[in-house]
N, C-alpha and C positions, 0 to 999 in steps of 0.2 A: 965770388958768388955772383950770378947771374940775376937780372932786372927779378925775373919772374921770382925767383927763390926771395929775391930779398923783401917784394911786395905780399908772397906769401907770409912770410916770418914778419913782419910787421901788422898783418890782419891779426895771427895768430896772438902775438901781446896785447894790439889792443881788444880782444874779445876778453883778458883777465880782469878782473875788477879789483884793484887794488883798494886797501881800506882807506887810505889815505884820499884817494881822487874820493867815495863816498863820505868821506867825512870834508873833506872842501866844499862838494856837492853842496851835502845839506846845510852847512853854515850861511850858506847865500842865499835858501830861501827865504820869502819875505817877512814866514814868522819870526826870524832868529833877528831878522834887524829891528833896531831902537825906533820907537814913533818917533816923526819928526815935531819940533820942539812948538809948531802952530797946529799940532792935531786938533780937530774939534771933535774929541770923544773923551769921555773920563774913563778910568778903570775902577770896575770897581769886583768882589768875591762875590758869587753867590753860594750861600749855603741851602744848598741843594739836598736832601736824601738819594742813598746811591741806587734808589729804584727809580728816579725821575735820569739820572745819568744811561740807566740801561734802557729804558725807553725813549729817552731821546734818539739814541744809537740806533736804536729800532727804525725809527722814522725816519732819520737821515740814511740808512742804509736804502730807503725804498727809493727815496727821492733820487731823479738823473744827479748827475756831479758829485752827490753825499757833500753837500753843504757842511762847515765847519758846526761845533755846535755853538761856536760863538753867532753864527750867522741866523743858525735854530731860534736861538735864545732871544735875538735882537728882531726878528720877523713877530715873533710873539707876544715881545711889548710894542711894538709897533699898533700889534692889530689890539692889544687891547686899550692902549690909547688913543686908538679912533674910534672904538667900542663905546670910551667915556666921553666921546669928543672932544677933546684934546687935540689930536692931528687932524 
């Protein structure tokens, strides 16, 4: 098999997306890793109604980057803790 053929045929597999490389993929991004053990943030659930979830969406859709709605949610108590003065 000649240079050309075999650099073809090797374009050719990696243009397949095997589930396996997508599943390696997403395991290593940053949400799937564990906080490290000196985070300074607590977790904590909000219960939410699922009409405040779809309008979050909303808003993050418009915004550049579509911010996380964890990031939504933390911009939000931010402002309104400088609102109280607090921050």
């Amino acid at each position: 098999m000649g240079k050309a053929k075999m650099l073809a045929e090797g374009a050719r597999r990696r243009a397949i997306v095997h589930e396996a490389d997508v599943a390696g993929t997403m395991a290593e991004q940053i949400q799937d890793r564990p906080a490290p053990a000196n985070a300074d943030r607590m977790k904590f659930n909000l219960r939410l109604p699922p009409r405040y979830f779809t309008l979050l969406d909303t808003a993050r859709a418009r915004r550049a980057g579509r911010p996380s709605r964890n990031t939504m949610v933390a911009e939000a108590i931010e402002d309104f803790l400088r609102k109280e003065g607090l921050l």
